[in-house]
N, C-alpha and C positions, 0 to 999 in steps of 0.2 A: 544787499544779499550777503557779501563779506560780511558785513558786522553779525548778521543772523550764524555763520555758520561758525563763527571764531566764541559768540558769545555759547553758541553749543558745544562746541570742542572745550569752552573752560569750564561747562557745567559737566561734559562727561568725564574728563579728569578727574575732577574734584570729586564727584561720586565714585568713580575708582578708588580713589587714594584711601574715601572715607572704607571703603568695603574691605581694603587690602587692611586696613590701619584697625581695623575693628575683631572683636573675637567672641567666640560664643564658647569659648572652651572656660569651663565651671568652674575646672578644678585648678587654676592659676591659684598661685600662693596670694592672697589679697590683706598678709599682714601686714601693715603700716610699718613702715622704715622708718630712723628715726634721722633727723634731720642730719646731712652729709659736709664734716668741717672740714674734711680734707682739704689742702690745697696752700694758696695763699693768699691772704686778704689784705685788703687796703683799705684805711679809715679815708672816706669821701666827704663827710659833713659832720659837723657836728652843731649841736647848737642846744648847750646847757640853759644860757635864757635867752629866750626868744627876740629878736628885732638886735640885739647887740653886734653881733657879727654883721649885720647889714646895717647897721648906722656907722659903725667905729672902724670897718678896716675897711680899707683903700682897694678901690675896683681890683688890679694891679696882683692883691695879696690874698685875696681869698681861697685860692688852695690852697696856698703855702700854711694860711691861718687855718682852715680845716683840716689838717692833715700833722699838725704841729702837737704833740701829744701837749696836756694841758699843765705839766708842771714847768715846761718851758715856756707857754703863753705869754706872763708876764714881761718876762727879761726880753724876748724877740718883739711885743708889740706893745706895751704900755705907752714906750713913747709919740706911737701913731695914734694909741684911743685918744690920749693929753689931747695929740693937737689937733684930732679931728673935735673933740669936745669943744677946746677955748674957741674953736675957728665956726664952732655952729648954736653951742647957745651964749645968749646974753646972761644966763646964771652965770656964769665962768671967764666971764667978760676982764674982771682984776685978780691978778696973782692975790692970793687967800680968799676968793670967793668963796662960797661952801653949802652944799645943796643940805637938806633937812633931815640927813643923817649926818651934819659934824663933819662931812668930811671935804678938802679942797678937790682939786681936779686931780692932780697928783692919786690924791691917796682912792678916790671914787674909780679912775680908770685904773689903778692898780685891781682893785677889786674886779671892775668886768671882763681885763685882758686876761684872768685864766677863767676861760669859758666853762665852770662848771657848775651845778645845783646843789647846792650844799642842803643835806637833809639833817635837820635834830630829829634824835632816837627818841629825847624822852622829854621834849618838850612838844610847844605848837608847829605844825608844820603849816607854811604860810609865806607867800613871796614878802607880803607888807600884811600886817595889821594895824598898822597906829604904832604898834610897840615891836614886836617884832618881825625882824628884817632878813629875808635870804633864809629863811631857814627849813626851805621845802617848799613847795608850791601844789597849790590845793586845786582842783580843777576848777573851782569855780574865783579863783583869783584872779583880780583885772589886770595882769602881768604887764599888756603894754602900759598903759595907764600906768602902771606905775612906774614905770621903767620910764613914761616922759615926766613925769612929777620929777625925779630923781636927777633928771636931766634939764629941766627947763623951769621947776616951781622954785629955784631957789632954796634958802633957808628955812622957810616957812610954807611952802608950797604956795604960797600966793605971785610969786611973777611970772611973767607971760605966762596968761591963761589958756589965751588961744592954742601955744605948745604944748599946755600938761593935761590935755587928755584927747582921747579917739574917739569920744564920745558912745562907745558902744558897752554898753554897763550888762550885756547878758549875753548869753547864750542862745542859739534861736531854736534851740531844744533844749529840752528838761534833761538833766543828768540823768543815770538809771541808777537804784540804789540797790542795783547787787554788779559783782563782776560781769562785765569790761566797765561799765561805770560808763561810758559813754553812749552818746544817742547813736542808732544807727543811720549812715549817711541819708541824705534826703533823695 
């Protein structure tokens, strides 16, 4: 009987509040405001390419890494991506190893410790093509995938295969080919 009368009392509130909260008065100003920057903001995440901050920095660092504007990236965490890299793939296993952009561990974690997306203006825009590298990322780019090629394929993309890729080679929708370009949610 308590439960009948408590669950009536939340249903008469709730209709109150909706009746007190609601208005039928027409002539309310209903122009659209424009978004409100007052105040002060705090950067909480970042993540210029994807899976990089969650493979390379250390349980421990990940505010401090999100929150780290991206020109100081490198200097504060290159040496944690190094030796989270040497300590997790076999590509990187001997000092000069070098994954199939040329570059050692050094110079490879120099590049993902400042977390950002570098776009060409006037060239391909493309995470990987074959040929070019980092130079924008296109929605239909296999990002992780390439991002463990990068990490685990070695020189040649051929070592440990099992690491260089997620296996999932698509989208489980169709792009849209006008603005927002994305599917919408399922």
């Amino acid at each position: 009987m308590k439960s009948n009368i408590f669950k009536i009392s939340i249903l008469v509130v709730s209709l109150a509040f909706t009746a007190v909260s609601c208005s039928d008065d027409d002539d309310i100003n209903t122009t659209p405001q424009g978004p409100d920057f007052s105040g002060t903001f705090v950067q909480q995440d970042q993540m210029g390419r994807p899976a990089v901050n969650t493979v390379f920095v250390s349980s421990g660092m990940k505010d401090n890494f999100n929150t780290t504007i991206p020109s100081n990236q490198n200097t504060m965490f290159q040496t944690m991506f190094e030796n989270n890299l040497t300590g997790l793939s076999p590509a990187f296993a001997n000092p000069g190893d070098q994954n199939a952009l040329g570059q050692d561990a050094a110079a490879f974690t120099g590049l993902l410790a400042t977390d950002v997306l570098n776009v060409s203006l006037d060239g391909t825009t493309t995470f990987f093509d074959g040929t070019n590298v980092l130079t924008g990322r296109a929605l239909t780019d296999d990002v992780i995938t390439v991002e463990l090629l990068l990490i685990f394929g070695g020189e040649d993309f051929s070592e440990n295969p099992g690491l260089s890729n997620d296996n999932v080679d698509a989208n489980d929708k169709q792009f849209d080919s006008s603005f927002p370009y994305l599917a919408s949610p399922w």
